[in-house]
N, C-alpha and C positions, 0 to 999 in steps of 0.2 A: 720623301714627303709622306707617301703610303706608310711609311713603318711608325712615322712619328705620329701621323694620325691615330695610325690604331693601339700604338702605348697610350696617345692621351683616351682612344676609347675607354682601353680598360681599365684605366687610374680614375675614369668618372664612376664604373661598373664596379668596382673595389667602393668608392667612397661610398655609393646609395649600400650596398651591400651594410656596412661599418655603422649609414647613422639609421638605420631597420631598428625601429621601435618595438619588440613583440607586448603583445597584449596583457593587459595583467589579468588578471582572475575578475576582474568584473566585466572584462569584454568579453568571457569566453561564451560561446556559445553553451546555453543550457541545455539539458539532456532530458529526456521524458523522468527520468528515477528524479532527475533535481525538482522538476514541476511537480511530481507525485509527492516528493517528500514535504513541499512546504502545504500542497493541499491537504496533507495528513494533520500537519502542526495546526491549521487553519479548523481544519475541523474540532478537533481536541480543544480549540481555543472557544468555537461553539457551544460545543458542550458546558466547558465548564463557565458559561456566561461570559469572559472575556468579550465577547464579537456579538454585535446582536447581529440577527437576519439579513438587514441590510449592509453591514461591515463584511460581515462574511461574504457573499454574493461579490457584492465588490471586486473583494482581495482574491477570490475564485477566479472570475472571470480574467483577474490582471495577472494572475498567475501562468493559466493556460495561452495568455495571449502574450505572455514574455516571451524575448527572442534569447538574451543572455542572463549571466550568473548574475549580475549588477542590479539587471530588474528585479528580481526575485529576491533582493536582500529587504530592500524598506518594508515587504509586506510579511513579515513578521520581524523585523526589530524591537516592535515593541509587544513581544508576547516572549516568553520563557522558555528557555532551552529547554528540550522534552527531559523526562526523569529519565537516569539510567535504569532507572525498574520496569520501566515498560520499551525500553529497548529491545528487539530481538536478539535470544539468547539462542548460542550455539552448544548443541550436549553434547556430552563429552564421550569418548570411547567407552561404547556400552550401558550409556545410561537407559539407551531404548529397553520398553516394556513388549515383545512381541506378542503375549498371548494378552495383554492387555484389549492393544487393536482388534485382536478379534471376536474378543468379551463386548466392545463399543456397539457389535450389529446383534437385535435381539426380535423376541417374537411379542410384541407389542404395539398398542395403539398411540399413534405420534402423539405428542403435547401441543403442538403446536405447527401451523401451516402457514404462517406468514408473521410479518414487521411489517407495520407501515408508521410511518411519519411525517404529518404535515405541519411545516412550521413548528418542529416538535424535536422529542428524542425517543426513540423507543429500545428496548435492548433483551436480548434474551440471553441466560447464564444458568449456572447450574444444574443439578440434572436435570435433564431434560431431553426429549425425543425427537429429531426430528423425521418428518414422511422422507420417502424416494423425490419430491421435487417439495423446496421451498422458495418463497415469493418472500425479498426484501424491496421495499420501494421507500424511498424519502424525499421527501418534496419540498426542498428549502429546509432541509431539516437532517439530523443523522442519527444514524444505526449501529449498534455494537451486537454483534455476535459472537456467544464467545463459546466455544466447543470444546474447549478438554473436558469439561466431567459428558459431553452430552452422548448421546446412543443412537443409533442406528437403526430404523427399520430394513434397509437394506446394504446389501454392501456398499455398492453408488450409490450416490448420494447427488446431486443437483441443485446448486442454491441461484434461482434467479434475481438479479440483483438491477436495479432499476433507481439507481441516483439521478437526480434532477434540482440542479442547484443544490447539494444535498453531497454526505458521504456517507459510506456503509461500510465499517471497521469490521472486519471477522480473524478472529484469531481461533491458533489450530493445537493441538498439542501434537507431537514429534510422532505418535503410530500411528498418524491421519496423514495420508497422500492427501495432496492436492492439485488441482489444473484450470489453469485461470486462460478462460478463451473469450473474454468479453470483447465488446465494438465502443470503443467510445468518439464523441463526437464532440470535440472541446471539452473534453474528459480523460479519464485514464482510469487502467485496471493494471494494479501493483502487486508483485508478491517483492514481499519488502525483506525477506530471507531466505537462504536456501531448504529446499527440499531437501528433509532427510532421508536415506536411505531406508529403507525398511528390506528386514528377514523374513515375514509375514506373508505369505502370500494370501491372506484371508483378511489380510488390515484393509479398512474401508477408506474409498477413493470418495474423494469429495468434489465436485469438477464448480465451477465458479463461472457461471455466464451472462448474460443479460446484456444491455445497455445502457453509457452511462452519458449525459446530454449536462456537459456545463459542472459535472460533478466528479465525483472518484471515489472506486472502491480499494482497499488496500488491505491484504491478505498478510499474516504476520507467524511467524510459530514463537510457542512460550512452551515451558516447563509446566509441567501441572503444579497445580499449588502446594500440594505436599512434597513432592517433589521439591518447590523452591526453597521450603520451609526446612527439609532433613540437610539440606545442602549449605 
């Protein structure tokens, strides 16, 4: 009787085993890089008028507060797969410029000591200089930094960065270290591709801090644009 019993135990422990449903890809649980990345598209979608203030906001808040893949799909379906040209590019063996990096740190007066944004867009590009500590803040609203052509007052470099309902895009070219040690709080702080190495020891360190409340900053490396242009 005992033996017959515990055949039928294990023919019930084989069936549950057999009809074990695994989850499809909208039940999987999401991953901080999944929430960061639609916060990205979300933003981008700001920017370019897609999303007014209050769609954004919204689809922000519903993002960080998703549990799986499945919730995070409706809140960009209907906005456009990013371009492959603002995808982060990986360079190739030796495209690095060393003495480049270290031409970026110079003996001059910053251009500029902050971004802000309320309800708004603000963006800094080009040449351009920043201090030893810069101040980005956006307030329901977002930031683009963009630093291959820009220079250095010191070697570190510090960019406080202070999203609030709000994102703050900075993009880096490949002889700029970077270190992203932000606190976010229903938010997030992304480096959205790998650090490249650098031969430099004089290439400038850019460290990425601050805090970000309901928003997201998201750190990215690109080619310089002549760079993308010879290539």
């Amino acid at each position: 009787m005992r033996g017959t019993a515990l055949e039928r135990n294990n023919r019930l422990m084989v069936e549950d085993v057999s009809e074990y449903d695994p989850p499809g890809p909208e039940r999987m649980r999401a991953s901080d890089t999944d929430r960061d990345a639609v916060a990205h598209r979300l933003r981008d979608a700001l920017a370019e008028g897609r999303l007014d203030i209050d769609e954004h906001n919204e689809r922000l808040d519903a993002t960080y507060r998703s549990k799986t893949v499945g919730e995070l799909v409706p809140l960009t379906e209907d906005l456009p797969e990013a371009s492959s040209d603002t995808a982060p590019a990986v360079p190739a063996h030796g495209s690095l410029r060393p003495s480049r990096g270290s031409e970026r740190v110079v003996e001059s007066s910053p251009t500029s000591f902050s971004a802000i944004a309320i309800m708004g867009g603000a963006d800094r590009s080009g040449d351009w200089t920043l201090p030893e500590h810069f101040m980005a803040m956006a307030v329901m609203g977002g930031i683009d930094l963009d630093l291959r052509n820009a220079k250095f007052t010191k070697r570190e470099t510090t960019i406080w960065c202070y999203p609030v309902m709000g994102g703050i895009g900075i993009v880096l070219p490949y002889d700029v270290q970077v270190r992203v040690h932000g606190i976010p709080i229903m938010g997030g702080f992304g480096l959205e591709s790998e650090a490249p190495g650098s031969n430099d020891p004089n290439a400038p360190v850019v460290y990425i801090r601050g805090l970000a409340i309901m928003g997201g900053v998201g750190v990215e490396y690109r080619p310089w644009k002549d760079d993308a242009e010879d290539g």
